[in-house]
N, C-alpha and C positions, 0 to 999 in steps of 0.2 A: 740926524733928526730921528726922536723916538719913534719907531712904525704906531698905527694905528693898533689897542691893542696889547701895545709893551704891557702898560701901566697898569692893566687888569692883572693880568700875568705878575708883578711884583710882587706881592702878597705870597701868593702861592709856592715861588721861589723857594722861600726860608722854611716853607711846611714841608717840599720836596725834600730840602737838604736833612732835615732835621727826622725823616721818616714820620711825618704826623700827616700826609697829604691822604684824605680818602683815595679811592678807588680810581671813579671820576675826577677828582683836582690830580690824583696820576696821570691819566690820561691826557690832558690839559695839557699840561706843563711839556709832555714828552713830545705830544703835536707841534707844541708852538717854539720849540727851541729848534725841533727840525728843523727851521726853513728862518730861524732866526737867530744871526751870528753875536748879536751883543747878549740878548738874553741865554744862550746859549756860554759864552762868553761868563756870566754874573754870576751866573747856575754852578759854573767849576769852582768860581772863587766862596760861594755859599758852600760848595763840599766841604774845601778847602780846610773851612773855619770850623763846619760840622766837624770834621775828621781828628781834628785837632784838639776840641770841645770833648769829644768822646773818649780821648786818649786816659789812660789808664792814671791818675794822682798818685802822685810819692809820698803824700800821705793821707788816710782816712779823712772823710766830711766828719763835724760834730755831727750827731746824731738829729739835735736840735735846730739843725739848720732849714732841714728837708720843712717842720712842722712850720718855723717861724718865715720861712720864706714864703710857703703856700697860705697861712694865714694873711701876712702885707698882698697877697698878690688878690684874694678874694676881696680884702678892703678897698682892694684901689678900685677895683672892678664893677664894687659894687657901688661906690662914689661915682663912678662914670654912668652905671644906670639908673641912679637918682636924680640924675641932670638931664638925661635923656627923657625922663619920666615925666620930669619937671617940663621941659618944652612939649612935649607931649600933651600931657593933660593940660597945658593954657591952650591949646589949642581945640578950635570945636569942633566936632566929630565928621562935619559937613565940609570943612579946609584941607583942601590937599595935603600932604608934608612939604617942608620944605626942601626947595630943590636944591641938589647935591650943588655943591662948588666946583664951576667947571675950570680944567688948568689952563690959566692961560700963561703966553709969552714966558718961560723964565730968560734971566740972565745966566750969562757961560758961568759964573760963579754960584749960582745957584742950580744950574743943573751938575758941576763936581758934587756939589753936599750929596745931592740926589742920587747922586751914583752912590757914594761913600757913606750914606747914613745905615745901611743895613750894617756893615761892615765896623761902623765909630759904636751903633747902637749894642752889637755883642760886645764889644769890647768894655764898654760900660756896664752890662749887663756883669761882667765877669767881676768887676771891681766891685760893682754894688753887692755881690754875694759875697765878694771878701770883707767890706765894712760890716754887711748885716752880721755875718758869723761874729767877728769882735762884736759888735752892738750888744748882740745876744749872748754872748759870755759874759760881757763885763756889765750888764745890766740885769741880765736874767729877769727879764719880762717881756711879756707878749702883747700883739695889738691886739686889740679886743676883735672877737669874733663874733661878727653875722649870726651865727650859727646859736648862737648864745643869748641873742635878747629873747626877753621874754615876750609873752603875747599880746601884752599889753603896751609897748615902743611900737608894735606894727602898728602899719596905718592899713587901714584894709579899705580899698575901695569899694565905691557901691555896686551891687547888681541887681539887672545889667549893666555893665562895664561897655565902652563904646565896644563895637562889634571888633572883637579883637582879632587877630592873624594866628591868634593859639598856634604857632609854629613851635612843637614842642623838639627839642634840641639833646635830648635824651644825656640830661644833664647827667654830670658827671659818670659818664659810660661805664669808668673803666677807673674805679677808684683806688684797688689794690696795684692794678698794672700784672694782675694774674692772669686775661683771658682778651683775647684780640677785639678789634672794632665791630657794633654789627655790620652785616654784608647783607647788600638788596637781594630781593628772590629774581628779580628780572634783569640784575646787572652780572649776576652770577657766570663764571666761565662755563662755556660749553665740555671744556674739557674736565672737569670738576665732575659730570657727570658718569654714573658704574655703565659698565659692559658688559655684562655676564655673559660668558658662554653656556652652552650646555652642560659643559663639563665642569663648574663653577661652583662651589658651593659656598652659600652664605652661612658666617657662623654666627653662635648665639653673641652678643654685646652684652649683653643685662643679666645680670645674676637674683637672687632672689632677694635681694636689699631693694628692687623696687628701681631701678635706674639704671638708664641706658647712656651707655660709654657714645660721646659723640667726638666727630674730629673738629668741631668749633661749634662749644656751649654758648653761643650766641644769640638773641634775636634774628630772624631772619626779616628785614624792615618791608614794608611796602614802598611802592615809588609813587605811590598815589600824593597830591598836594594834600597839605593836611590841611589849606584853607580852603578848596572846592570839596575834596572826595572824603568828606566825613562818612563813617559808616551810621545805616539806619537801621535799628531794630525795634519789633512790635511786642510787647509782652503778649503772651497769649491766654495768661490769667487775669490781669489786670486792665488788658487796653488799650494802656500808652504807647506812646513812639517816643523815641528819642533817641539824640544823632549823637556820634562820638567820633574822636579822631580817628585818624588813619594812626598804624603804628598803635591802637590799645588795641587791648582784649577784654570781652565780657564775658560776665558765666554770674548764673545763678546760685544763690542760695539759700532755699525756702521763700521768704519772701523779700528778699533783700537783692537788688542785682547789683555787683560790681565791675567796675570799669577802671582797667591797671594798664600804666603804661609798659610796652614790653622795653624790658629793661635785661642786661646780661647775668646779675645776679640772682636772678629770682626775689622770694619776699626780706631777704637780707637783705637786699641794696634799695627794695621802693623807694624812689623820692617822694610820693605823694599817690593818691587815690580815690577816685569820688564812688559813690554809694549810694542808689538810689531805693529807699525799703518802704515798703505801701504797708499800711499799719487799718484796723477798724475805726471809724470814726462815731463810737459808740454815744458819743456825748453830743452830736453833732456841734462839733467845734468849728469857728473859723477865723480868720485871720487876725480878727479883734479879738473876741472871745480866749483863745490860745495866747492871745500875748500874756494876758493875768494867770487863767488856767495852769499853763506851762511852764512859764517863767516867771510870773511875779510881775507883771509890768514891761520886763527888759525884752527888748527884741525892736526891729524896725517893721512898720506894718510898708508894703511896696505893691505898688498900682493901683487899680481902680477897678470895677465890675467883675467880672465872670476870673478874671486874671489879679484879684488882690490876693498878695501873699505876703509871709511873714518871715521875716532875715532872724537870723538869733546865732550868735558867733559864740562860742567857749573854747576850754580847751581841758586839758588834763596835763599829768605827768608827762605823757606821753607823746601825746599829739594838740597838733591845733585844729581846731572845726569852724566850718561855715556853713551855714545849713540854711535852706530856703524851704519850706512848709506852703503847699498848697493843700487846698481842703475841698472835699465836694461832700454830698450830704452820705457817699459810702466808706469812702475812702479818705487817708491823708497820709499825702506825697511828699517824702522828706530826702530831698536832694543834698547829702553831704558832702563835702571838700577836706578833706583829711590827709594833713602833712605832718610829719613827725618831727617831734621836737633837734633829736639829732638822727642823722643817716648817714652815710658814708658815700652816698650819691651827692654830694656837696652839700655848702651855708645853705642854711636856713632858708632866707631873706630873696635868695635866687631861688630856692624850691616853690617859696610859696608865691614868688610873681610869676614861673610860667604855668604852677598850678593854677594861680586865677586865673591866666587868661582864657584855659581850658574852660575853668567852672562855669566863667563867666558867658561864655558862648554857648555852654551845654542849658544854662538857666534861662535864657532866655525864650519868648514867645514863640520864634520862628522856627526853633526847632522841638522845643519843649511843652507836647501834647499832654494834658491827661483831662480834659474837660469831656462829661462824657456823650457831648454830645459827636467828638471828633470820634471815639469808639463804634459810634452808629455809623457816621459818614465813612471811616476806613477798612470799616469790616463788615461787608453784608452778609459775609458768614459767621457772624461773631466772635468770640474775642481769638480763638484759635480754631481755627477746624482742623478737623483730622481728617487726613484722606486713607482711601481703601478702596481696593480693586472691587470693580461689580461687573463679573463676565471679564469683558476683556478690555474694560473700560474703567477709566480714573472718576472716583466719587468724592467728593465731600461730604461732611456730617458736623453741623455745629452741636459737638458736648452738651451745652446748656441750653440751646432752647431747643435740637432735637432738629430740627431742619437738613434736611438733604438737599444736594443736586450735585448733576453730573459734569464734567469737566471735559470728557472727553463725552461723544457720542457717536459710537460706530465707527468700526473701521483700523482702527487702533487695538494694537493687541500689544497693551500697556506691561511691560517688565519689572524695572525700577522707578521710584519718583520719590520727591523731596519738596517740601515748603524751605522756601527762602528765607535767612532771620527776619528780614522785615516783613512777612509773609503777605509783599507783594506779587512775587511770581511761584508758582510750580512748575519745577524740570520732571520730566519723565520721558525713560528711553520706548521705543515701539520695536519689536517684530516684527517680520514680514509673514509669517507665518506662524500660527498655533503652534507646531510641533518645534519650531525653534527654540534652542535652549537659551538663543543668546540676543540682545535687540541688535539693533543695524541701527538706527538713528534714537535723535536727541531731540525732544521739542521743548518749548518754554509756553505757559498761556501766563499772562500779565491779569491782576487783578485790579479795577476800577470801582467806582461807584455801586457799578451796576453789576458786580461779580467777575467770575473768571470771562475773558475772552476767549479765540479761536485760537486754540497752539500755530504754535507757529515754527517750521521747521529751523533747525537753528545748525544743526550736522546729521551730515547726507552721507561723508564719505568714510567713513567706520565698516569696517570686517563684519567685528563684534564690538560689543560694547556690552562687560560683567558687571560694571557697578557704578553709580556714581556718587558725590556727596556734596553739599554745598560748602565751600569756602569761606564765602562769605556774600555780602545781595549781588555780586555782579561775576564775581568766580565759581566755576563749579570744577572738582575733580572727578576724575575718570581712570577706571580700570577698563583698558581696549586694547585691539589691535585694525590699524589700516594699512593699506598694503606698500605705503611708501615706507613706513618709520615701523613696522612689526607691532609686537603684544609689549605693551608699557604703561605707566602713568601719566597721565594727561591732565593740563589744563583748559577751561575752556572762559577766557576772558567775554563778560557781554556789555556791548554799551550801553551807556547811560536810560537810554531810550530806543527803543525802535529795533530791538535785535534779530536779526531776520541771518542768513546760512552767508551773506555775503558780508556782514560788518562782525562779525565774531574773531574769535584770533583763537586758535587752538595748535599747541605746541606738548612734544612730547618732555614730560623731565628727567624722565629714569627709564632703561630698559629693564623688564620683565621676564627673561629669557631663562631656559633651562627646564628640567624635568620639576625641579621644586617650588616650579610659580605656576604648573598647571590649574587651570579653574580658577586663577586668583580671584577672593569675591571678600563682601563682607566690608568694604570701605567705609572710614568715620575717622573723620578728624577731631581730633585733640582740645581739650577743654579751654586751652589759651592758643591755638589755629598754630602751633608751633610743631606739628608731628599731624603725619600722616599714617592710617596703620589698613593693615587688612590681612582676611587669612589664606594662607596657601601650603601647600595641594590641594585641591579637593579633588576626591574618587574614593572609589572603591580600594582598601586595603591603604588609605595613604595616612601618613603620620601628618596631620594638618596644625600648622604652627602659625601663629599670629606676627606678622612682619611689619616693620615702622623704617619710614623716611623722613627729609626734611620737606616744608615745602617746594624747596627749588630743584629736588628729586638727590640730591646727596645723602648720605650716611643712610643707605639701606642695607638694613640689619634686621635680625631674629629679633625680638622684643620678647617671647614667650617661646617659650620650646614643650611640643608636645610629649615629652621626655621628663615634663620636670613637675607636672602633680604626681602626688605620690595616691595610688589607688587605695582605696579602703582593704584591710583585711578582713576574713571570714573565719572561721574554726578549720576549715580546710587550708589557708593558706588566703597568698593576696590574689583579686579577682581579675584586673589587669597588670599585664607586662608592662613596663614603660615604653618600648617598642610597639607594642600594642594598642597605644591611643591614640588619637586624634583632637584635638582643638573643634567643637562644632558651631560655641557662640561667644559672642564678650559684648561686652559693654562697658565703657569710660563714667568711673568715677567719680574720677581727679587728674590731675596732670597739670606742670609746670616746669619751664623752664631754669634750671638752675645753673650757676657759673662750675659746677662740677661732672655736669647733664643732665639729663633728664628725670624728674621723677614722676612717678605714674602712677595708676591705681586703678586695677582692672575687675572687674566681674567675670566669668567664665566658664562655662562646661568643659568638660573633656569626658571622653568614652570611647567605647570599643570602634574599633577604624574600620571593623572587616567591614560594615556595609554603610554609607553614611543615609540611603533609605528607611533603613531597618532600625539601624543605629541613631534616632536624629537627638541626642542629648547623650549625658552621659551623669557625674557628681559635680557639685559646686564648687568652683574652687575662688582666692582672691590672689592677686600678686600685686605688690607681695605676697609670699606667705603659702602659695603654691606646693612647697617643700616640703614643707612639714605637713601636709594633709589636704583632706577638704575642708572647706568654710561652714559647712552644714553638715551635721550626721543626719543620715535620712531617718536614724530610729526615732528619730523627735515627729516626726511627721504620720505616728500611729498607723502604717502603713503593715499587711501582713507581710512583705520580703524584702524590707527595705533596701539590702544591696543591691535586689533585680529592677530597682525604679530607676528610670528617669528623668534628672530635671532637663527641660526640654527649651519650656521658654523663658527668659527670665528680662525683667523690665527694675528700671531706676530710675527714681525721680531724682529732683535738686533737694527735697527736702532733707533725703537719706533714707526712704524705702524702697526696699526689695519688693516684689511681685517675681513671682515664678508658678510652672506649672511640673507635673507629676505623670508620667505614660508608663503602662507594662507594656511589654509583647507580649501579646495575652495569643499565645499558638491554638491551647487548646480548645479556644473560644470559635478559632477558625480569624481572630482579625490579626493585623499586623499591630496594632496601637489601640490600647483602652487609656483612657483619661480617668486617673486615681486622684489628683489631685488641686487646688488652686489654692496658694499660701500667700504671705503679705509676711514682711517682718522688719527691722529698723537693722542699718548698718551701722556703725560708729566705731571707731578706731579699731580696724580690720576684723568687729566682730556682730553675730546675729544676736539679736533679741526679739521680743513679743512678736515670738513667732505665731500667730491667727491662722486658721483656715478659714477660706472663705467657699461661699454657695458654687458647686458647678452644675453645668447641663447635666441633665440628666441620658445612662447611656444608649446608643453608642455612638450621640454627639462628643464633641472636642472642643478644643481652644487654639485660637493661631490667633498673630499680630498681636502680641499680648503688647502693651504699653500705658503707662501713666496720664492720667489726662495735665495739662499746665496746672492745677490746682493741687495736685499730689494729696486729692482724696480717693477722685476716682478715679478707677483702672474703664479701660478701653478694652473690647477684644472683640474676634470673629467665630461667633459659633457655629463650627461648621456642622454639615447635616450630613453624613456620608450616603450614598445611594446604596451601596453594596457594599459585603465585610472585605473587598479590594481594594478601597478605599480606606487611606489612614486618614485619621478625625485628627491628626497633630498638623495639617497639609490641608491649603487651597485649592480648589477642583474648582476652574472657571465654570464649568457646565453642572456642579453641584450647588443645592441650594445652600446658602447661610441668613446669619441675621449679625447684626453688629453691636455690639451689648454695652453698656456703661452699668458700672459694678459700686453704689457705693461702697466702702471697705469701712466706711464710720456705723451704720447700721445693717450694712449688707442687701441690700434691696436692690434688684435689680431692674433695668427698665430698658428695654429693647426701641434702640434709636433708630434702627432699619431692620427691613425682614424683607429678603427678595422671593417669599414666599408668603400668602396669607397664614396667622397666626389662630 
């Protein structure tokens, strides 16, 4: 009699034998034949057949085979999920499924087939490939391909679509058969993880084409359900909220935010993509109005009051679209569904049903905000605040209407912190003392109705703790050391709700060890959450180089080498050695994951290493592109010594502007730092344009926290006030005064959002 058990285990069998088992069905499969002699038993004869299957032919496949085999096998496939569609949708959304068919009783002649059908079934399989090859020679035609109808054979259902399971299945993975399965970040082997000793040196991976050499160009997947653990994020120009699966990645651009499944080949293999771009609603249109206006009539008008919106489907050359239009009297919100006519991530007709199911979950009410009165309810600081250190204490400042308040209050002598993408919570690490370089804990304060709450300790038992970053709303990463696991990369997992020092899970991924990770700081993860980076040495005299892992702490490498900008020359000769520099700042881009690895796109100083006090900038450089020069001649900047400037702080928005600022060591002045400069300019295929100067303090005020506001008009910063010429104006002094400036750069007019001094 079959154990309890067998039958599940069956399936998996033929993936084992066949090497197509994930990770987990490995696991499975090797537990349960352990301790189970038949399955175990079945398992040898699936090798058997494998081993045999795999054997080398006496002569060559037609060529044709491979194509017209995989086209019958997508038709058949997709005729099985037509049927399944079909029982599906007669069914009403409120009806269970129906229940699986339980086995009952067979007869002794019917449990031999049972034994014997995996076994008749390859066998068959093998003759069916020798018909098809004759089929396809002596006919030379093809079944018609999925892949192939036009936009006008699909049937496109409505949305919302019943609350779908969007279980996306990262169709067709692995379409060349160039580059392995992805692999989870939390199923990952331990032993997969680097050791460094002291005596260890990491070398450079990346050369100056902009890509970093990985040992599997991969996705690295979440293990979060993709139907509970959707991720949430909050525009902080615009607003809205809205949920997306586990397994995508978002990132802005301009006014457009996109949401891409991570997929192994990068934008070559997309099978699909949606796109959500907030536009002016100059004409105040709505969902009536817009059907004629827009389209001539064509479009479907969908729901009722505050939630009526407008469906409008097309398509191009290229791709096919579905687009939902909602309207308020500022804005109109256009949520597109965009699947490519051909892709090599599989048919068609499979892209675009597990794309809807996505779409259709993202479109819906429950999770899809932009009414503005849910902007007032979610953000009592409006649409994004920006926070800034006040003493030794964490502030907020709402951009737009100017509103302060304090987050922390006394007590706290605040280091690093961060807004969450849904900018529900703030992490910020504490000190236990002023003159500490480095914090000791971790807190979290949750955002409500009513504003920030009371932090709440979240990790207690940290050494030090140099940096941290957000993940994503419930992961934060961490540059630390504690005294169980040493100085490493860290994750710090937070529940759902409620996360307090006893329900967190914090785990080290990568050790940090050796003279070359001293000071490591500077953390930011990667524009599609697929790379982690940060810079290290930092001190005095050290060559400081920008380092990248994965998330699950593998493939830690050099990403930038402070070795590879090439310094400006003078009429005397060049003014840094390559030896001689340092890494001091960067900033991401771009970056993506490709099936070849990594490609990147970095912003960066570099400058003289002897002192990084003295020294806190250096010239512009981009990497690519590093190699050959800097990105900015400072002679453009009407500066009198332009190779003795520098740039110090530099800021990028999503639109594609530069912000940067401009310091001398001005000795004979008596100060360490004068502020020469604050410029604005436009990036675009690795180059500067309209390059502006904009208004600064006047001296021997300064500039720090320099940064973009969400709108990418206005710049942010901290003008600081220095007390004495001891004091560098490019550096925060807890116990000096500042004020906190918003800069518009459209007509330059400044307006002072906080001043912890009267004005």
């Amino acid at each position: 009699m079959q154990r309890r058990g067998c039958e599940a285990i069956q399936l998996l069998l033929s993936k084992y034998a066949d090497n197509e088992a994930t990770d987990a069905e490995h696991e499975q499969v090797m537990s349960h034949v352990a301790t189970c002699a038949d399955c175990a038993r079945r398992l040898a004869e699936y090798e058997q057949v494998a081993a045999l299957f795999r054997a080398e032919p006496t002569m060559p496949a037609d060529p044709s085979l491979r194509v017209g085999l995989f086209k019958e096998i997508n038709h058949l496939k997709e005729e099985e999920r037509r049927q399944q569609r079909e029982v599906s949708h007669g069914r009403h959304w409120y009806l269970p499924a129906a229940p699986a068919r339980r086995a009952g009783k067979k007869s002794p002649a019917a449990r031999l087939w049972s034994a014997a059908s995996p076994l008749v079934a390859a066998s068959l399989a093998v003759f069916g490939l020798l018909g098809l090859t004759l089929f396809l020679n002596k006919a030379q035609t093809t079944t018609p391909d999925p892949s192939n109808k036009t936009p006008e054979q699909v049937s496109i259902l409505p949305v919302p679509t019943v609350l779908a399971t969007a279980l996306v299945s990262m169709v067709g993975s692995d379409p060349t058969g160039s580059y392995p399965p992805p692999v989870s970040t939390k199923a990952a082997d331990a032993t997969l993880l680097p050791a460094y000793t002291s005596g260890t040196e990491i070398s450079a991976n990346s050369d100056n084409s902009g890509v970093l050499s990985l040992s599997r160009a991969t996705p690295f997947l979440e293990s979060e359900s993709s139907t509970a653990d959707w991720h949430s994020v909050r525009d902080a120009t615009y607003g809205y909220s809205i949920s997306y699966p586990a397994n995508w990645w978002t990132q802005t651009e301009g006014n457009t935010r996109y949401f891409r499944p991570w997929v192994p080949g990068g934008d070559e293999y997309m099978p699909y993509w949606i796109e959500l771009q907030v536009r002016g609603n100059n004409q105040q249109l709505t969902a009536a109005t817009a059907k004629q206006a827009m389209f001539n009539g064509q479009g479907e008008i969908q729901g009722r009051g505050s939630t009526v919106r407008l469906r409008h489907q097309s398509s191009d050359p290229s791709n096919v679209y579905d687009e939902i239009y909602s309207f308020d009297p500022q804005y109109i919100y256009v949520l597109r569904l965009a699947v490519p006519q051909q892709s090599a991530s599989g048919a068609w007709q499979a892209r675009w049903n597990e794309a809807d199911a996505v779409f259709s979950r993202m479109s819906d009410g429950k999770t899809y905000h932009l009414q503005p009165s849910a902007r007032v309810a979610d953000a009592p600081a409006g649409y994004g605040p920006v926070l800034f250190l006040n003493g030794g204490d964490l502030w907020a400042v709402d951009y737009t209407s100017g509103r302060t308040f304090a987050i922390t209050q006394g007590g706290f002598k605040v280091r690093q912190f961060g807004l969450s993408p849904d900018m529900k919570s703030v992490a910020f690490t504490s000190a236990k003392t002023e003159n500490d370089t480095w914090a000791k804990t971790l807190y979290i304060s949750a955002q409500d109705s009513t504003g920030f709450q009371t932090p709440v300790l979240v990790w207690a038992d940290a050494l030090d703790i140099h940096d941290i970053a957000w993940y994503s709303e419930r992961r934060l990463v961490a540059i630390a050391r504690t005294q169980h696991e040493g100085f490493g990369a860290y994750t710090i997992d937070l529940p759902a709700q409620g996360a307090t020092a006893d329900n967190i899970t914090v785990e080290r991924i990568a050790a940090l060890d050796g003279s070359n990770m001293t000071g490591a700081k500077g953390l930011a993860v990667s524009p599609d959450r697929q790379l982690l980076t940060f810079m290290a040495p930092l001190g005095e005299s050290q060559g400081t180089d920008i380092y990248a892992l994965r998330p699950d702490g593998t493939d830690l490498k050099m990403l930038v080498s402070h070795t590879l900008p090439v310094s400006p020359s003078t009429p005397a000769g060049r003014v840094l050695a390559p030896e001689g520099q340092a890494i001091k700042s960067y900033v991401w881009t771009g970056g993506r994951l490709d099936y070849t690895g990594y490609k990147f796109n970095l912003l960066f100083t570099c400058g003289n290493a002897t002192s990084p006090t003295f020294y806190k900038g250096g010239f512009l450089y981009s990497a690519p592109g590093a190699g050959q020069g800097t990105l900015l001649d400072n002679s453009a900047l009407n500066q009198p010594d332009p190779t003795k400037l520098q740039i110090t702080h530099i800021a990028y928005s999503s639109s594609g502007k530069v912000a940067m600022t401009g310091y001398y060591n001005d000795r004979v002045a008596g100060r360490a730092d004068q502020l020469a400069g604050l410029w604005t300019a436009h990036l675009a295929n690795g180059t500067l344009s309209s390059l502006a100067a904009m208004p600064i303090p006047a001296a021997p005020h300064g500039i720090t926290d320099l940064q973009w506001a969400p709108d990418g008009r206005n710049l942010i910063y901290r003008e600081t006030m220095p007390g004495d010429t001891s004091i560098q104006s490019a550096s925060y002094y807890p116990r000096d005064p500042f004020s906190m400036v918003k800069l518009d750069t459209e007509n330059q007019t400044v307006t002072v959002l906080y001043s912890s001094v009267p004005r």
